[in-house]
DOBA-692762 format. One record per residue (C-alpha): residue in three letters; x negated, y, z negated; residue number from 1. Coordinates in Angstrom, 1 decimal, decimal comma. Last residue first. Layout:
<rs>
> ALA; X; Y; Z; NUM
...
</rs>
This chain:
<rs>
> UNK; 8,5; -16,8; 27,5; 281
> UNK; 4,9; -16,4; 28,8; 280
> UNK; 2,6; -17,4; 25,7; 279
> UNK; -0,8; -15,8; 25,6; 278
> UNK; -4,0; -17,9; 23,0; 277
> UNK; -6,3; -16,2; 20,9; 276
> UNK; -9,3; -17,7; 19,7; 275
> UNK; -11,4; -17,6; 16,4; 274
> UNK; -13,9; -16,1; 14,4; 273
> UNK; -12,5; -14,8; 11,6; 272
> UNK; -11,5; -11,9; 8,7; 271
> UNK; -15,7; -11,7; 7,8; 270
> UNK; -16,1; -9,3; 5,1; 269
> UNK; -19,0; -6,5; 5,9; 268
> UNK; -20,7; -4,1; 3,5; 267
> UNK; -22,6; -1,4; 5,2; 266
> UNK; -26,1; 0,1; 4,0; 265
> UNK; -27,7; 0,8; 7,2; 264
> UNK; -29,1; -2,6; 7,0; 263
> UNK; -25,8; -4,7; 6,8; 262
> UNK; -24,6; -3,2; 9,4; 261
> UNK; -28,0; -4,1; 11,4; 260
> UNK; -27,1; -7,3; 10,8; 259
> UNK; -23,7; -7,5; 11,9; 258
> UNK; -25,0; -6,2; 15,4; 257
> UNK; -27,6; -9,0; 15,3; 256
> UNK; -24,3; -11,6; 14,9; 255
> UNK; -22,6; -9,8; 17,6; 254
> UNK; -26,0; -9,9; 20,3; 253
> UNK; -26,2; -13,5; 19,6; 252
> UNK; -22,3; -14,1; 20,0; 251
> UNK; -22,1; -12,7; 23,5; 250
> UNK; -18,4; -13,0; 24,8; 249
> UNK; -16,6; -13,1; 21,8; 248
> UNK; -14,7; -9,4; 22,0; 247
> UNK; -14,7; -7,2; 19,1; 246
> UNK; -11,7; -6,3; 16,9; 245
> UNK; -12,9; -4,1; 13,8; 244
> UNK; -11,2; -3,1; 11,1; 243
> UNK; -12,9; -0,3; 9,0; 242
> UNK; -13,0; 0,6; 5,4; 241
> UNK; -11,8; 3,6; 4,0; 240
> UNK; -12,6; 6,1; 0,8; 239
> UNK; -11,1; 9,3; 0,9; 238
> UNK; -8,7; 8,8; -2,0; 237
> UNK; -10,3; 6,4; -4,8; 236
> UNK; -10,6; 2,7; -4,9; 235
> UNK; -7,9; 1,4; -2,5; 234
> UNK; -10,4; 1,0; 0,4; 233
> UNK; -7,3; 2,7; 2,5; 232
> UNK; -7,2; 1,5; 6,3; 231
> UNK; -9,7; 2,9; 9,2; 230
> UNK; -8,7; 1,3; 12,8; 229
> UNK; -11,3; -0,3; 15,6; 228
> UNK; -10,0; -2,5; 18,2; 227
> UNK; -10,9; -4,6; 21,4; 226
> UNK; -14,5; -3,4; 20,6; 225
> UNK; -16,5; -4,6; 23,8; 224
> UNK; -20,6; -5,3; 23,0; 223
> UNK; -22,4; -3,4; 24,6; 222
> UNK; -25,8; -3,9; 22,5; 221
> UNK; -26,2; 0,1; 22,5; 220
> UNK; -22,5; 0,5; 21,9; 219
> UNK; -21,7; -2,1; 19,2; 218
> UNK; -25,0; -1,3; 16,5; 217
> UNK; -23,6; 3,0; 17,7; 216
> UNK; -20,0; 2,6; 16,5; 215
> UNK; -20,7; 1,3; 12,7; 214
> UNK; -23,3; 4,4; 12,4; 213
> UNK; -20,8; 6,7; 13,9; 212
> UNK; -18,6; 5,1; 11,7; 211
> UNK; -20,8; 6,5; 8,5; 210
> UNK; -21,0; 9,7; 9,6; 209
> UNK; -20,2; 12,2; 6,9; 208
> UNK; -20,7; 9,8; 3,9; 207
> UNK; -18,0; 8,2; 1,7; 206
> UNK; -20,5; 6,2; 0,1; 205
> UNK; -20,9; 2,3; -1,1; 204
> UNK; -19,9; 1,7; 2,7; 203
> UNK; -17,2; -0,7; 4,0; 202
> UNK; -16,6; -2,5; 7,4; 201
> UNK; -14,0; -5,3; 7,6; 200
> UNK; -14,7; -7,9; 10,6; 199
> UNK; -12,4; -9,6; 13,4; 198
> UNK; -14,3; -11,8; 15,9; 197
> UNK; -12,5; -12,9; 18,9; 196
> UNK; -12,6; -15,8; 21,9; 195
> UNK; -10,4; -15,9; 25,1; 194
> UNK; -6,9; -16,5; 26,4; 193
> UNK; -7,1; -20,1; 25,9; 192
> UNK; -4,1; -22,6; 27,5; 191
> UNK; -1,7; -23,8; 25,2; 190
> UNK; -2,2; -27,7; 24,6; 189
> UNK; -4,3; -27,3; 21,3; 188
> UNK; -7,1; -28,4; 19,8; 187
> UNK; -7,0; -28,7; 16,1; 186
> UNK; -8,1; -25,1; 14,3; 185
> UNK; -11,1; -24,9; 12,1; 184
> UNK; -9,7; -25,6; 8,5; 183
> UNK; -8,7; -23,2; 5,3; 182
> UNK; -5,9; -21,8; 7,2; 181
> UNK; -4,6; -18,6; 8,7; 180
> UNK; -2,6; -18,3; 12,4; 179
> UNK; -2,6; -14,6; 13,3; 178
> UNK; 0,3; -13,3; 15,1; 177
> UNK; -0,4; -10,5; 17,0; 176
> UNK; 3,3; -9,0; 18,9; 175
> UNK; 4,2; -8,0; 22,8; 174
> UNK; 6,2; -5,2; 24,1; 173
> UNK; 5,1; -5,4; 28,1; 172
> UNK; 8,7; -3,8; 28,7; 171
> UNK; 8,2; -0,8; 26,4; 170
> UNK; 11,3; 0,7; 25,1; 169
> UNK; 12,5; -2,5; 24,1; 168
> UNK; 16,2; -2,8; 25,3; 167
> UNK; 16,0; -6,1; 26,7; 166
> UNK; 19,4; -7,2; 27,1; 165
> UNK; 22,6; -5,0; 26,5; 164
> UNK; 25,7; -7,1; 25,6; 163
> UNK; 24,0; -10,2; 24,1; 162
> UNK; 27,2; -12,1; 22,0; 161
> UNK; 26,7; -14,0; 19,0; 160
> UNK; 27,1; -17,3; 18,5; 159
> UNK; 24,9; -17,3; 15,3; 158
> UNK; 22,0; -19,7; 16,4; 157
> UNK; 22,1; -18,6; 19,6; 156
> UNK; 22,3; -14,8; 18,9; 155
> UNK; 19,4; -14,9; 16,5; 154
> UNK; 17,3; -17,0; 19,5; 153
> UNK; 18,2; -14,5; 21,8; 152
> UNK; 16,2; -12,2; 19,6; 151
> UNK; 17,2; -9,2; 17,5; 150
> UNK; 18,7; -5,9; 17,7; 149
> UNK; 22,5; -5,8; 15,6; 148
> UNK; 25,8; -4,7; 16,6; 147
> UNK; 28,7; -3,4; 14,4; 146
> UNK; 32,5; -2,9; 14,4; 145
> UNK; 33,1; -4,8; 11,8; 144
> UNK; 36,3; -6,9; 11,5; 143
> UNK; 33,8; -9,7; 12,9; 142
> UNK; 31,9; -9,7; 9,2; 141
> UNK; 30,1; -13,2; 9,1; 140
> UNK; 28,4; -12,9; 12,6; 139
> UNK; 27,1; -9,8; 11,9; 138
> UNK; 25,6; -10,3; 8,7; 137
> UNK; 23,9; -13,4; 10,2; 136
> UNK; 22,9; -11,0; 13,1; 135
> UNK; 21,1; -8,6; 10,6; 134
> UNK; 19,9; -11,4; 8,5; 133
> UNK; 18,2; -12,7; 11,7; 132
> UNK; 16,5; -9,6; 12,5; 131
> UNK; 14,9; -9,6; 9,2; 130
> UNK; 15,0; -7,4; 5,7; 129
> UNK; 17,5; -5,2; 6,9; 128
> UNK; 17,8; -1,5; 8,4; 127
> UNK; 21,3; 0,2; 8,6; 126
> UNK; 21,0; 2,5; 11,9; 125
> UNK; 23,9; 5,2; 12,2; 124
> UNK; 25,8; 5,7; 15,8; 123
> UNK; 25,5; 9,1; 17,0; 122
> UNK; 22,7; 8,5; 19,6; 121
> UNK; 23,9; 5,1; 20,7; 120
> UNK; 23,4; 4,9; 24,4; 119
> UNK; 20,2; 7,1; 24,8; 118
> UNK; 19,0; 7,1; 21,1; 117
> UNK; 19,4; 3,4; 21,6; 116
> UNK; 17,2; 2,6; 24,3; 115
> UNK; 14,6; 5,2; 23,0; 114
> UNK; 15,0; 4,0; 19,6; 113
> UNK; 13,9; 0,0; 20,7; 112
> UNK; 11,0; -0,6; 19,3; 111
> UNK; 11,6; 1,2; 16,1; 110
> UNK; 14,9; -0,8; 15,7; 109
> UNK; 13,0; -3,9; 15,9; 108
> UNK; 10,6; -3,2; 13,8; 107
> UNK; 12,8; -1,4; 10,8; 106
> UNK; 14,7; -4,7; 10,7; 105
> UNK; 18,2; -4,7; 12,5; 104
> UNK; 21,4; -3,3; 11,9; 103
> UNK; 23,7; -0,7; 14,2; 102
> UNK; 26,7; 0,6; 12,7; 101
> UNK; 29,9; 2,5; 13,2; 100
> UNK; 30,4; 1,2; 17,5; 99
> UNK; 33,4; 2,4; 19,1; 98
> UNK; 32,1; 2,7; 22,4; 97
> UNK; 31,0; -1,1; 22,2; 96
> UNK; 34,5; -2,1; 21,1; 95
> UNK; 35,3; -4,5; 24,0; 94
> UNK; 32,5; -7,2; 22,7; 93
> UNK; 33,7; -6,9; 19,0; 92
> UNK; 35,5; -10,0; 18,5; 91
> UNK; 32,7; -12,0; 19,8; 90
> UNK; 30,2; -10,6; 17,5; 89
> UNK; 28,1; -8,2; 18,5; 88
> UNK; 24,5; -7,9; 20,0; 87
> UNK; 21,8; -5,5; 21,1; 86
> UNK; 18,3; -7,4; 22,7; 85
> UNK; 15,0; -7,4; 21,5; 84
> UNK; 12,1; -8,6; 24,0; 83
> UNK; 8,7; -9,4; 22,3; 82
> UNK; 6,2; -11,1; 24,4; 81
> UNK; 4,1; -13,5; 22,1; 80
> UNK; 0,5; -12,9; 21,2; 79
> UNK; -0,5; -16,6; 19,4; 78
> UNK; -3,9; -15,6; 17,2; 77
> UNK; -6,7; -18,5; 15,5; 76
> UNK; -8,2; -19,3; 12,8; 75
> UNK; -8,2; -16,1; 10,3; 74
> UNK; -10,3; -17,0; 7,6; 73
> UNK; -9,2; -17,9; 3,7; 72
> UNK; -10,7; -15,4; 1,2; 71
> UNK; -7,8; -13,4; 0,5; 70
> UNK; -6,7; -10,3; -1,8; 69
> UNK; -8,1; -7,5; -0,7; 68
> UNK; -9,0; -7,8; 3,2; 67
> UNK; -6,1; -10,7; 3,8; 66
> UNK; -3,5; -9,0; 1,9; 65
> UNK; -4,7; -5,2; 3,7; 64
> UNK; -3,8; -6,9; 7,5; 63
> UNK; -0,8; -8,4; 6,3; 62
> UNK; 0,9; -5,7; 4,9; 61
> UNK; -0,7; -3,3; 7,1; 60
> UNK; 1,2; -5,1; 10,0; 59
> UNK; -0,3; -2,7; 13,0; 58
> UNK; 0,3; -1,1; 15,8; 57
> UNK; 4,4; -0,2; 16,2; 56
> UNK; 4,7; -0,7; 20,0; 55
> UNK; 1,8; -3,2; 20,8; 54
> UNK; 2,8; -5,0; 17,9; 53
> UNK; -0,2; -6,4; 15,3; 52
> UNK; -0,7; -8,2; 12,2; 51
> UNK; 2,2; -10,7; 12,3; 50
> UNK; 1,9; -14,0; 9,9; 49
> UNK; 1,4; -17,6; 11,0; 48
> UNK; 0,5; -20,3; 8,2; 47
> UNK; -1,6; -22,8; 8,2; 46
> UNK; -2,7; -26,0; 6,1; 45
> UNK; 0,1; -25,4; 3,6; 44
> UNK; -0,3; -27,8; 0,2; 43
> UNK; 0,0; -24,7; -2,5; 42
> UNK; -1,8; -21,9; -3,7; 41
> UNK; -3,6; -20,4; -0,7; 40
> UNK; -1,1; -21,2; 1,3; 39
> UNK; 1,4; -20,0; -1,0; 38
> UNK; -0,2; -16,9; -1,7; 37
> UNK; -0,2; -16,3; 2,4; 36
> UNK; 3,5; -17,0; 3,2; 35
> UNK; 4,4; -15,2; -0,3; 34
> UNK; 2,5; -12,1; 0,8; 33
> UNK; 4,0; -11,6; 4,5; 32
> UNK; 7,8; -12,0; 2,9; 31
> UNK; 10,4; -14,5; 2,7; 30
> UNK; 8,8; -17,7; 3,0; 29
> UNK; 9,7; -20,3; 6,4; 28
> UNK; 8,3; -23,9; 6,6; 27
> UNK; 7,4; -25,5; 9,4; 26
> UNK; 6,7; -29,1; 9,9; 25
> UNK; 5,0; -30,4; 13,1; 24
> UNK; 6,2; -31,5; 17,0; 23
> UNK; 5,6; -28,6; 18,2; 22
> UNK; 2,8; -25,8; 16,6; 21
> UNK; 2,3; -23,6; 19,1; 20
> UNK; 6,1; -22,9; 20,3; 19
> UNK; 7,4; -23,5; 16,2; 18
> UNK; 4,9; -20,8; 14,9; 17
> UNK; 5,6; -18,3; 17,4; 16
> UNK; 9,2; -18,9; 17,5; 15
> UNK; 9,6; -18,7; 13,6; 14
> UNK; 7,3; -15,1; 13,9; 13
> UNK; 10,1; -14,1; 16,3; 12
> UNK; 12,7; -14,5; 13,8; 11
> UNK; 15,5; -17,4; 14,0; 10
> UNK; 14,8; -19,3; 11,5; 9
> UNK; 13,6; -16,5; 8,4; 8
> UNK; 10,9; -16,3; 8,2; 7
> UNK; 7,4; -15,5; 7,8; 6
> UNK; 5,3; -18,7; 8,3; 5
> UNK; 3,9; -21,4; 6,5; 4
> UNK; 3,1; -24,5; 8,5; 3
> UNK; 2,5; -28,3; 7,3; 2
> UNK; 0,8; -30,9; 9,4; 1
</rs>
């Protein structure tokens, strides 16, 4: 087979995609809408994208793409722990209280300001399109007296040095990352976490009380909502449609939920039925 994923080699979505799928092809793009348009336009048969950190909630990128723009299902989720460390090149490893600049993407330095606002408060933060160009810029400019956040796998690949490990400022920091494709998922040797439905709730109306409506078909039947979150309809201000997370345990009772949606008035687009899988690094 043939994955898509966000890259670069090196990035956490690459170690996602390369732990689940061993043994296959992967292919990095450099941004959350290319990895999906090429699926859809090219000879992919997954990709894996982020959509949620338990730090920075949600990928809206990714989240909005596959509302507006895509008709391809979510298959299946890998939640990876995320653990960013601070790194220098080797020439800069005694020059720590000296440091002018600290890169990283915006994630990764979001995750870890408490860390850094602690150790680092005067030190400016340069954001970059990945982790991994932030280390590659690193390891190419050793005069500078820089760091980077990233993962150990950025540091490996650029013989970089890990000064301060695990700076996250929440130790259970973990990421989404949905696997998309036009086929069920194969059978895999991770061990299932459980089973999810994600759906999209509109109405025609902006009316006072329209997710009270949405919250009541889940409540009555009891059916657990892992998430719910309101995201721009993008056809006038005000107007919103719903995300909705709900747990797979009792599919008759979801599917009749659905249905009585659909006859208050709501409009619902199926994101996936899948499973979601927890890797221990």
């Amino acid at each position: 087979m043939k994955i898509g994923y966000l890259g670069p080699e090196g990035s956490f979505t690459h170690t996602a995609t390369t732990c689940f799928f061993s043994n296959h092809l992967v292919v990095p793009f450099p941004s959350i809408v290319s990895t999906l348009k090429e699926l859809e336009e090219g000879d992919l048969d997954y990709v894996v994208v982020p959509i949620e950190n338990s730090i920075e909630g949600t990928v809206n990128q990714t989240l909005d793409y596959l509302y507006h723009q895509l008709s391809i299902p979510v298959q299946g989720e890998i939640i990876l722990p995320i653990k960013q460390h601070l790194m220098v090149n080797r020439k800069q490893v005694t020059s720590l209280e000296r440091l002018e600049v600290i890169k990283s993407h915006p994630q990764a330095l979001a995750q870890s300001q408490t860390f850094l606002a602690n150790h680092f408060k005067n030190v400016p933060q340069v954001m970059t399109e990945s982790t991994t160009t932030a280390a590659q810029w690193i390891a190419s400019h050793p005069e500078e007296r820089a760091a980077c956040v990233g993962p150990k796998e950025a540091a490996g690949m650029y013989d970089l040095v890990i000064v301060h490990d695990n700076i996250q400022d929440i130790v259970t920091n973990e990421t989404r990352f949905w696997i998309v494709g036009k086929n069920t998922l194969r059978e895999n040797n991770w061990q299932k976490s459980g089973d999810r439905k994600t759906i999209g709730v509109s109405f025609p109306e902006n009316k006072p009380g329209n997710l009270h409506k949405i919250l009541s078909v889940f409540s009555w039947r009891g059916i657990d909502l892992t998430k719910i979150e309101s995201r721009p309809l993008r056809t006038k201000l005000g107007d919103y449609y719903f995300l909705i997370d709900m747990k797979q345990e009792q599919k008759e009772l979801n599917q009749g939920a659905l249905e009585e949606i659909r006859a208050l008035g709501g409009e619902i687009k199926l994101l996936g039925d899948y499973s979601f899988f927890r890797k221990t690094l």
